[in-house]
N, C-alpha and C positions, 0 to 999 in steps of 0.2 A: 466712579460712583456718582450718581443725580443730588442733584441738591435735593430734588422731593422725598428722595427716602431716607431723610437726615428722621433722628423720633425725636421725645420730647427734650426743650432745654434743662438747660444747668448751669451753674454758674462757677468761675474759678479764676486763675491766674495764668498767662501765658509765658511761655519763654521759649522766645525764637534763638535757632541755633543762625551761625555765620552761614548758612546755604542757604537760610529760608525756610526754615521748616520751622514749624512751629509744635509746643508739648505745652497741653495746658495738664494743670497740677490741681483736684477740684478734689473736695470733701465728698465720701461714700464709693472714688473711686481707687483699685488697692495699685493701680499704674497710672501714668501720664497718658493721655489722651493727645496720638497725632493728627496735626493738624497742617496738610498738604497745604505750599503754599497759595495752589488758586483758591484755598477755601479760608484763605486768613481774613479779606474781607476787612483792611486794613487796621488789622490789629498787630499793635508793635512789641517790644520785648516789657512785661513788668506789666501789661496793661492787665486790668480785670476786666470780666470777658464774661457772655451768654454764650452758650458754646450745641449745638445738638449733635447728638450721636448717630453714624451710620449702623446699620445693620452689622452686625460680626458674622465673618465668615470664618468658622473652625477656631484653629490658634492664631487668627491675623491678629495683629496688635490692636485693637479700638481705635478707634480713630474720628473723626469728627467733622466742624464745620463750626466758624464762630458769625455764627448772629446777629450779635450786637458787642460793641465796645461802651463796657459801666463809666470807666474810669480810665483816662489816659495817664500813665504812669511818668513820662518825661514826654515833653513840650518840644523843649529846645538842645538843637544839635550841633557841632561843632562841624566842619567839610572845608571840601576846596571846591572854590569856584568855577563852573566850566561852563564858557559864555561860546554859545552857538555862532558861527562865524555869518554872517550877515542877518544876524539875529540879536533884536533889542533885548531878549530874553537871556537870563542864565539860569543851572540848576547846581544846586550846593551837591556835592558826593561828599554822604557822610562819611568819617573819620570809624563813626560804629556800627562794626563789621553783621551786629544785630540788625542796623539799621537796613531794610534790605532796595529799599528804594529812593530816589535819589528827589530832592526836591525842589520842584519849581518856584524861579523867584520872578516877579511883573517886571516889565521895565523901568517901572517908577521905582523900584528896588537895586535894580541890575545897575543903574547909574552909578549908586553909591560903592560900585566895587567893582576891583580889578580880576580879569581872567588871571587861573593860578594863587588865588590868594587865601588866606584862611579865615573863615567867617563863625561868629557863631548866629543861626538861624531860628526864628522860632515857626513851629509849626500853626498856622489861622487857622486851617480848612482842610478837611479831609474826609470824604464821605463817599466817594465813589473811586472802587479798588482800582477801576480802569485807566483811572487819571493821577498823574502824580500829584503829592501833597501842596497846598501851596506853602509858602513859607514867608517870614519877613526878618529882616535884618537887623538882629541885636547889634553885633558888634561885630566890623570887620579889625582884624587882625594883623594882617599884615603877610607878607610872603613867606608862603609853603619853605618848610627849608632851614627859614633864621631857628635859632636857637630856641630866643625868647618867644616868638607866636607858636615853636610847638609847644612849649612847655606852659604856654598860656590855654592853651588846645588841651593840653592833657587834663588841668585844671578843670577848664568850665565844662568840658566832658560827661568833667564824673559829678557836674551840676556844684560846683564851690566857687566862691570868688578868689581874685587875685589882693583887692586892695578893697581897705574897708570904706564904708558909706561914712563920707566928713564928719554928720551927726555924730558916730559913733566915737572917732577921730576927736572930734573934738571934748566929747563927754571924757574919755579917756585920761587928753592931757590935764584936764580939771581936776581931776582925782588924783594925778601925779602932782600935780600942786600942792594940793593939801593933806598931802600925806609925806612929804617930804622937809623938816624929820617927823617922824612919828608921833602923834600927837601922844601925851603922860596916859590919858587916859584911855585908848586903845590899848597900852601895854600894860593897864590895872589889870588887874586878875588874871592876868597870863605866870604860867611858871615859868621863874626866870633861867636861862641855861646860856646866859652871857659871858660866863666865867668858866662854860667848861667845854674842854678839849671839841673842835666841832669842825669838819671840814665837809665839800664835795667832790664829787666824783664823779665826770663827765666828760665825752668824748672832745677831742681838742679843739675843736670849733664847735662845740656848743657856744648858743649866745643864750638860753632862758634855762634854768637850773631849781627845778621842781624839788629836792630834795636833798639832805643830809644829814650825816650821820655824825651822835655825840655821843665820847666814850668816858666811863668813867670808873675806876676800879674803886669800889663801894669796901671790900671785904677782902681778905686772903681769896682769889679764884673764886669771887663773885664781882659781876661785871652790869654797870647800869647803860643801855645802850639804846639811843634816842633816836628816833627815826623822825622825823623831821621834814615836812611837808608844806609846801608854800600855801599858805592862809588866803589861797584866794577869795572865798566865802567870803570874807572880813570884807573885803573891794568892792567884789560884784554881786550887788544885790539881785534880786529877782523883781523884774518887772522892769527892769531900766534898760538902757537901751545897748550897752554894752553885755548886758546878760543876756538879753533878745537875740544879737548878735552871735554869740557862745553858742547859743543853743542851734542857733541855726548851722552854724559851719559842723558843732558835735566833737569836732576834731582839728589837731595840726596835721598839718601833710609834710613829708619829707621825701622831695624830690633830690633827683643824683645833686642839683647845683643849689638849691635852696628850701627854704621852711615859709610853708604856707600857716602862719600861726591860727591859731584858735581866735586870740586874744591880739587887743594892738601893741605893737610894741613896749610904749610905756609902761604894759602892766608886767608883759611876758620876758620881758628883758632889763628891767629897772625895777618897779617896786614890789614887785609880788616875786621875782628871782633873787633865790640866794645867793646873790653874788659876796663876795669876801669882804670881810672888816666892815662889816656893813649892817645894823639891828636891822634885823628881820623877823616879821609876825608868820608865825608855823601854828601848824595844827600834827598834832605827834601822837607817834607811839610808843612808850619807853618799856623797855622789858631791861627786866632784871635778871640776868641771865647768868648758870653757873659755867665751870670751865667745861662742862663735860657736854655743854650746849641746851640745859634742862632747863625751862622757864618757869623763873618760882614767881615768879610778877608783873603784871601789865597794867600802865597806865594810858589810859587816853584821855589827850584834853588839850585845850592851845597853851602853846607857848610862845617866849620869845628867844633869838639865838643871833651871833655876829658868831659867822663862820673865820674860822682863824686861816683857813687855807682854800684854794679852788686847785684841785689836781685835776691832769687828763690821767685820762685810763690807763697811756704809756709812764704817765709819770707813778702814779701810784704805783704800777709793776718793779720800777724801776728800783723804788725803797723798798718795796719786800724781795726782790729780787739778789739786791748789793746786800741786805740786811742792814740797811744804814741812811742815814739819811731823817728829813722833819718827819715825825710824827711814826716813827718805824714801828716802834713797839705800841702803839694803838691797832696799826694798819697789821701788824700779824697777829697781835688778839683775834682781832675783828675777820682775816683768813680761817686762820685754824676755826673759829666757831661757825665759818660761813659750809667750810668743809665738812665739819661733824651736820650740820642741821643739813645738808646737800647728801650725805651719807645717806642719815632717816629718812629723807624724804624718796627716793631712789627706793631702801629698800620696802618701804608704804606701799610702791607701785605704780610713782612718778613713772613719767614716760620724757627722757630726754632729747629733745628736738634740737638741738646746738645743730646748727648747718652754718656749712662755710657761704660767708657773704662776701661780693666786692665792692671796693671803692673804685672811685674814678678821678684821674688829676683831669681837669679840663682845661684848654688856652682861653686867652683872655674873652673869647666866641665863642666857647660854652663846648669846643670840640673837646672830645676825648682824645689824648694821650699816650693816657699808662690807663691799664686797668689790675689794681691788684686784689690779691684776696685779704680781708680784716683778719687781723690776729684773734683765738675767742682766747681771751688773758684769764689766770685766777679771778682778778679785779674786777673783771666782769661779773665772772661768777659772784664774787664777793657782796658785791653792791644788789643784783639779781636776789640773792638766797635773804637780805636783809629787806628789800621790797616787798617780797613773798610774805615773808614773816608779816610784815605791818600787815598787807592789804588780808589774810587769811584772822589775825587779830582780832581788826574791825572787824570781817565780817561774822568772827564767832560770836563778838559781844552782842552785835546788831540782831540775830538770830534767835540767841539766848534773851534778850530784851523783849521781843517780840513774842517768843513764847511763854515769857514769865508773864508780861500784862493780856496777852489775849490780842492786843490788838496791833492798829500799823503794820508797818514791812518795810521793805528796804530794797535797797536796788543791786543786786550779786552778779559774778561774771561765773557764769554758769556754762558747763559742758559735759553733754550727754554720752552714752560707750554708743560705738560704733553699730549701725545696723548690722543686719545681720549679713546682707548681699555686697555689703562694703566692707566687710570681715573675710567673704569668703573670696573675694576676688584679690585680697590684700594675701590671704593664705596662699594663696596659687601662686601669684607672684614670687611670695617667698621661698616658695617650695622649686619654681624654676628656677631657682637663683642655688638649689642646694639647701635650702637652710629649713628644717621640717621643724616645725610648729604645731602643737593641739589649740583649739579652743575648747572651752567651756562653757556649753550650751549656745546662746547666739552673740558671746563677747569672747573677746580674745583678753589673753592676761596679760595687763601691762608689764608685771612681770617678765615674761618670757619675750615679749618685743623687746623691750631693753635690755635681753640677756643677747639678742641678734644684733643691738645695736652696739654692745660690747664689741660681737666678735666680727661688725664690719669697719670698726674705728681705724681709719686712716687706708681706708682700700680705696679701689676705685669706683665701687659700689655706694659707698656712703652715702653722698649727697642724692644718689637715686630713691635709694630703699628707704629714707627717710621721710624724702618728698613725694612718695609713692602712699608712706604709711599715714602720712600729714593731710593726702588727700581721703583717705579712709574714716579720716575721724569724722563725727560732727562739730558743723563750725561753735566757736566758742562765744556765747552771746548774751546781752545785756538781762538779768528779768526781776521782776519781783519775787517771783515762782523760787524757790532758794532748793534744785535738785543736786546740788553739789558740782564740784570740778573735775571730770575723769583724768584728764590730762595728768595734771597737778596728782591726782589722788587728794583731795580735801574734801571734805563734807560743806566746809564755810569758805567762801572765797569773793573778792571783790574786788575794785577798784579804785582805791582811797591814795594812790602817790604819784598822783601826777597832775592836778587839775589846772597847770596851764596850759596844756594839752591836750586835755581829754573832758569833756563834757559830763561823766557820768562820775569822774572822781571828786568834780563838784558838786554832784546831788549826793554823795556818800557823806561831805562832810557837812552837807547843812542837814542831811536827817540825823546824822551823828550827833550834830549839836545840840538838836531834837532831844535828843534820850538821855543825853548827857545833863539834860534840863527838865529833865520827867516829862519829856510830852512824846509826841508821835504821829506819824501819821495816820489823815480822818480817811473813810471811805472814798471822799472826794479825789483826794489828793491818790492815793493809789491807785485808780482809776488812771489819772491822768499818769502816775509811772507808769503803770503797766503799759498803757500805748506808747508812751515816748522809749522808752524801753527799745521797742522793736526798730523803733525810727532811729536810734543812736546804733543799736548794729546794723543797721542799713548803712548809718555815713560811714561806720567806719571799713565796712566791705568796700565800697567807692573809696576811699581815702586809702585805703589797699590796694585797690586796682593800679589807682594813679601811680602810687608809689613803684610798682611795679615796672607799668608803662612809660616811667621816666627810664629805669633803667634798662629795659628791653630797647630802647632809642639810642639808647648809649652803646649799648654792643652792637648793636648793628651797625653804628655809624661808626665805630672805630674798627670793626672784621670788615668793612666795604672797601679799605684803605688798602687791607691783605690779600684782596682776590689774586686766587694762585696761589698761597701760600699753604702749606702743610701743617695740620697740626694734628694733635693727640684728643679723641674725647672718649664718652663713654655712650653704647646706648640704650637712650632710654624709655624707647618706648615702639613698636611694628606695628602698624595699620596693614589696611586693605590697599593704599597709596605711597607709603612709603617706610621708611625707616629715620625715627626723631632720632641727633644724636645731638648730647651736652658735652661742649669742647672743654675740656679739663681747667684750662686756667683761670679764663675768662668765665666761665657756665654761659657764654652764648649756645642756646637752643637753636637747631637749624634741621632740616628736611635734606636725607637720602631721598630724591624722587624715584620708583623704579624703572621708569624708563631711563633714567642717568648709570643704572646698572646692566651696563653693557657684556658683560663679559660673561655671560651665562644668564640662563632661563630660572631665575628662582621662584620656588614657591611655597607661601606664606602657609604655615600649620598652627592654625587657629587655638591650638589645643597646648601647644607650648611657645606661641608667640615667639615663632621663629621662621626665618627664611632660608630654604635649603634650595643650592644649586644643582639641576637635574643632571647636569654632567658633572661638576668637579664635584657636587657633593658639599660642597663649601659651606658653610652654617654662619648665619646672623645669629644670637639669640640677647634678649636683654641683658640690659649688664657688661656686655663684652666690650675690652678696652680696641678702639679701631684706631685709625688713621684716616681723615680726611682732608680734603681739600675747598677751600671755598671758591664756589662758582661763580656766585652773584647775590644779591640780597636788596632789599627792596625797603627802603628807609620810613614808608610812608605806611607800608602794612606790618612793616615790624619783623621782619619775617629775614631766616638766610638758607640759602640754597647751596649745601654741601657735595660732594662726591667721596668714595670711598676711592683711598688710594692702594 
């Protein structure tokens, strides 16, 4: 089609797939708008866009031509360098599979780096689609391959830093200074919970410890239970340079080999972490709670606490496990009640997501090992069902506040029911699989999903139909807008237990602090939530990727070691090109290619995503426990290349 018969513009958001094609996403239109890649006109993944429409022909999909680029969405990229062999010049090959064109760097550039090595790039100039972007060189990295430069790659990728700016560094230790001990007057009008039964519970290399838990039996089978939250607010004020800081990163990241903090050390691992026998300034929520799990009381308000104990998660199993052991008869209080309020919540219409995760032992190079799966323990649950509580708490009071005076709002972790075409395609699925499901009008009943996820617990199905139904939902994200939590099933839900890690459970407790003091927020100030809002689910989608793409590097690099070996997985997922399967112990994902199925002419039936052999008859279909073998895998795109045995 001509570019003259494009009609008139419009304006929206692009998002280029890994082939190059691009869908832009624009207001007024009820589909994504394709946009072929000779017509992208160097528009990249995330940018906002003037876009014109061709002529539609019959049912062809709309499709388009971009114009003009509003707004560039990301700058700078991460690649490996590929220096043209008697040529001054190199061109970086991004790392971002969106990225789809590769970019020129001068030779006044090329000097500073080595062929093969990993850089991150920023983009100066880019205006004509025929010619590649030019680029300049932030930071080289170091050789393709090491450990640490990919996982520094992974990082500044998803646009986050590694190490903070000294300023910050040094504003940091100053504040650790003078708060070490806690000055009298800080802990004036906090309630004091110094004296009563108080520990954490954290994975066993945790090093920063956001919260804990104080138990205390008030009555015959009434129980006063203190959720306990590290008093960042109190620290990091707003406007200085370590809040600046906070704001900007949004989030910690937690990579297979280490934690990109939010906060610097000092704050997130010394004064503001609950570490044991140690006064700590919290900000809490205490409920008063009877044996049968009924809450006849909440309080919120800061406190102070010296944790008597720091458990790991194996350790605290261990005492409700043996029945014996420090603090047993708190820690099975604290089960049993976790289990009745995990009951309710279930039968409300919770929708249970527990998926099996793994760990990785690495050698002293960061290689992997062993890879096992994480136990999901009571304890877990335990600590989970008592998080909930608090953050669902605040966000009722906050809500309730807000509509008693009329004014302000608040910042909620909000998630909407599934569309309607991400319902119907979730139903298909589960109907190939055997398992016949009704919806109710254009939502499915969380109900009846959790009654399928009863009856796939501990199959070989699990981890699929989980992650199948997980991509069905909508994602779950930051607003002022308070439409409640589908997931969860709550009307009120938020973010308030974690704020050395997380950016938005520090705006919960300083507008908390807000209400708690009759004030609220002005028209101004919601304004500015509402937009920072979207910006904080943006980092923490990035800060999700990353997490991801640490450990999709880890599997690959430790299945590259087994080419030729046999394993067992499941699969999960038949295109038009191959067959995904997830190898059962590890969940390394990897690609059946069909030309690697040699042994019969199969062919793909769109209608039950399955591949049937024209001679033996033979059937792929989702779900099905196979046998494969690893062929090869490619460490650099993340990717491994299976055969059916």
């Amino acid at each position: 089609m001509k570019k003259e018969d494009a009609q008139s513009s419009s304006r929206g958001i692009i998002g280029i797939t890994s082939a190059g094609t691009g869908y832009v996403t624009a207001a007024g239109f009820e589909t994504d708008i394709l946009i072929e890649p000779q017509f992208l006109n160097t528009a990249l993944h995330g940018d906002e866009v003037e876009f014109s429409m061709f002529p539609q022909q019959g049912a062809q999909r709309p499709s388009g031509e971009i114009t003009k680029v509003l707004r560039r969405a990301k700058m700078e990229f991460v690649g490996t360098v590929d220096k043209k062999k008697g040529s001054a010049i190199s061109f970086i090959v991004p790392d971002d599979k969106k990225m789809y064109t590769d970019i020129f760097v001068s030779p006044a550039e090329s000097r500073k780096i080595h062929d093969g090595w990993k850089v991150l790039v920023r983009v100066v100039k880019w205006d004509d689609p025929k010619k590649n972007p030019e680029g300049r060189i932030v930071k080289a990295l170091g050789k393709k391959g090491d450990n640490d430069v990919e996982m520094e790659s992974i990082v500044l990728e998803k646009g986050f830093e590694m190490k903070f700016p000294p300023k910050v560094e040094k504003e940091a230790e100053v504040l650790g200074k003078a708060s070490k001990p806690i000055p009298h007057k800080d802990i004036a009008g906090r309630r004091d919970f110094r004296n009563i039964t108080t520990f954490t519970i954290d994975p066993a290399d945790a090093k920063d410890f956001d919260d804990a838990i104080s138990f205390e039996m008030v009555a015959d089978d009434l129980f006063e239970i203190g959720v306990h939250i590290a008093d960042v607010s109190h620290y990091v004020k707003p406007g200085g340079r370590l809040d600046e800081e906070a704001r900007h990163r949004g989030v910690s990241i937690y990579l297979v080999d280490r934690t990109i903090p939010m906060l610097p050390e000092v704050l997130s691992n010394d004064i503001c972490s609950l570490n044991p026998r140690e006064d700590k300034l919290t900000f809490a929520a205490v409920l008063t709670m009877s044996a049968d799990g009924h809450i006849q009381k909440v309080w919120l308000g800061r406190t102070v606490i010296n944790s008597n104990r720091r458990f790991a998660y194996e350790e605290a199993q261990k005492v409700l496990d043996e029945k014996k052991g420090e603090y047993y008869n708190e820690l099975h209080r604290l089960n049993v009640l976790a289990k009745l309020i995990r009951e309710k919540r279930m039968k409300g219409g919770a929708l249970d997501f527990d998926k099996e995760e793994v760990k990785f032992k690495l050698d002293a190079k960061g290689k992997p090992v062993s890879i096992a799966q994480k136990p999901r323990l009571d304890v877990h649950k335990l600590v989970e069902e008592f998080m909930i509580l608090a953050n669902r708490e605040v966000a009722s009071y906050l809500s309730r506040e807000v509509k008693k005076i009329n004014k302000g709002a608040s910042v909620y972790r909000i998630h909407d029911a599934p569309k309607k075409d991400a319902v119907d395609e979730l139903l298909f699925f589960l109907r190939m699989l055997g398992h016949e499901i009704q919806a109710k009008g254009e939502n499915i009943s969380s109900k009846e999903l959790n009654e399928i996820f009863v009856k796939i617990k501990g199959k070989p199905e699990e981890s699929l139909v989980k992650t199948v139904a997980m991509r069905a939902m909508a994602k779950a994200v930051y607003s002022v807008g308070n439409i409640g939590h589908y997931g969860l099933a709550l009307e009120n839900y938020t973010h308030f237990t974690s704020p050395i890690r997380r950016y938005a459970d520090l705006l919960v407790h300083r507008i908390l602090e807000k209400h708690l003091k009759g004030g609220h927020l002005n028209a101004e100030e919601i304004a500015w939530h509402h937009a920072f809002a979207a910006e904080l689910s943006q980092r923490e989608i990035n800060a999700t990727d990353a997490e991801r793409s640490s450990v999709s590097l880890k599997q690959v690099e430790y299945m590259l070691d087994k080419v030729g070996q046999v394993f067992e997985g499941v699969i999960s997922g038949i295109t038009t090109w191959g067959v995904y399967v997830e190898e059962s112990h590890t969940k390394a994902s990897g690609m059946v290619k069909f030309k690697d199925m040699k042994d019969d002419f199969y062919v793909f039936n769109k209608e039950t995503y399955s591949l049937v052999g024209t001679k033996s008859k033979k059937k792929y279909s989702v779900g099905d426990v196979v046998k494969i073998k690893i062929a090869a895998g490619d460490l650099e795109r993340k990717t491994l290349d299976y055969v059916f045995v």
